[in-house]
C-alpha positions, 0 to 999 in steps of 0.5 A: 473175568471181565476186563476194563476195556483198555486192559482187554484191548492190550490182552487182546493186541498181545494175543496176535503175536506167534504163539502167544495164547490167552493167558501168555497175553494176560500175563504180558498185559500186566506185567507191562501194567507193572512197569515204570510209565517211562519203562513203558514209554521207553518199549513203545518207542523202541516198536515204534522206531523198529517200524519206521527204521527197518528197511528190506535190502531191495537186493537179498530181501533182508531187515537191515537198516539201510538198502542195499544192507550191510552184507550185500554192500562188503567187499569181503564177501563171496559173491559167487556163493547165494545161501537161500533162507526163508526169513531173516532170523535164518539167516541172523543164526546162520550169520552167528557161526561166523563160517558162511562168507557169501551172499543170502536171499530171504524168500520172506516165506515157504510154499505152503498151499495149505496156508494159500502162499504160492510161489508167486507169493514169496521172493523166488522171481527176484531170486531167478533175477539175480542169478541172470545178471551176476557171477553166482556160481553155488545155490546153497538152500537153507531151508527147513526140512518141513513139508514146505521146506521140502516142497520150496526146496524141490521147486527151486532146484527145477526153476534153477537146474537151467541156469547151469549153476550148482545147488547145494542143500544144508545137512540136516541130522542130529544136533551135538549132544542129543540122544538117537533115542529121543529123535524123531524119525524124520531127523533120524532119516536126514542124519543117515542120508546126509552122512559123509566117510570118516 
């Protein structure tokens, strides 16, 4: 079928977000056609001040809307301890246990050459940087146990080893309430190497 030109350029715009196929894209466009001109007014305007009112914290590399942000500015958190992610939304559901009290350092990506990213194409000087100047004392990577997470991880702990600081590496395993038969071997094999003694 054969869409006016303005519809087709909304189908067309919604197919560049992450996972969004064709007809996920035609659904969103009419559904936004669907909706209250002042609804619609209402979604453009909150993209538009996400965009002029996010800022990177010029310290962790987090969204927030201020830089330095929130958590690098508290006086309650443990300066001592950096948990390393890839992006922000890592550390957003790291955040939501409420059990990790330090500092973070967003990469803003992973090591993944077949993608054409390096290191120098993610946060990892910035993150040699502070180790230099501050008191920290643990390296906590929270990385994905992806292929480019482990490539990432390896590559941090040979860049950081000299700084004579402890590197620590969250477990991985099986989640609560998940069935051992329908895990994959990979998850299988991070639960039985981060096991620990009852």
């Amino acid at each position: 079928m054969i869409y006016p030109k303005s519809i087709a350029a909304l189908i067309e715009h919604f197919q560049k977000f992450p996972s969004v196929g064709p007809k996920s894209a035609q659904r969103m466009a009419f559904y936004l056609l669907r909706m209250p001109l002042t609804e619609v007014e209402k979604f453009a305007q909150s993209m538009i001040d996400a965009k002029e009112n996010t800022k990177t914290c010029e310290i962790c590399f987090n969204l927030s809307s201020s830089s330095p942000c929130e958590i690098c500015c508290s006086a309650q958190r443990d300066k001592s301890t950096i948990c390393v992610v890839a992006e922000t939304k890592d550390l957003i559901a790291i955040e939501k246990t409420n059990e990790y009290k330090g500092l973070y350092h967003v990469l803003q990506g992973l090591i993944s050459p077949m993608d054409g990213i390096g290191a120098d194409d993610i946060r990892i000087k910035e993150l040699l940087n502070r180790l230099t100047n501050t008191e920290v004392k643990e390296i906590i990577l929270a990385l994905s146990p992806s292929v480019e997470g482990e490539a990432t991880s390896l590559y941090l702990s040979k860049l950081i080893k000299p700084f004579g600081i402890k590197i620590s590496r969250i477990a991985f395993g099986l989640p609560v309430g998940a069935d051992l038969e329908y895990a994959d071997e990979i998850t299988i094999a991070k639960a039985i190497e981060g096991r620990r003694e009852l």
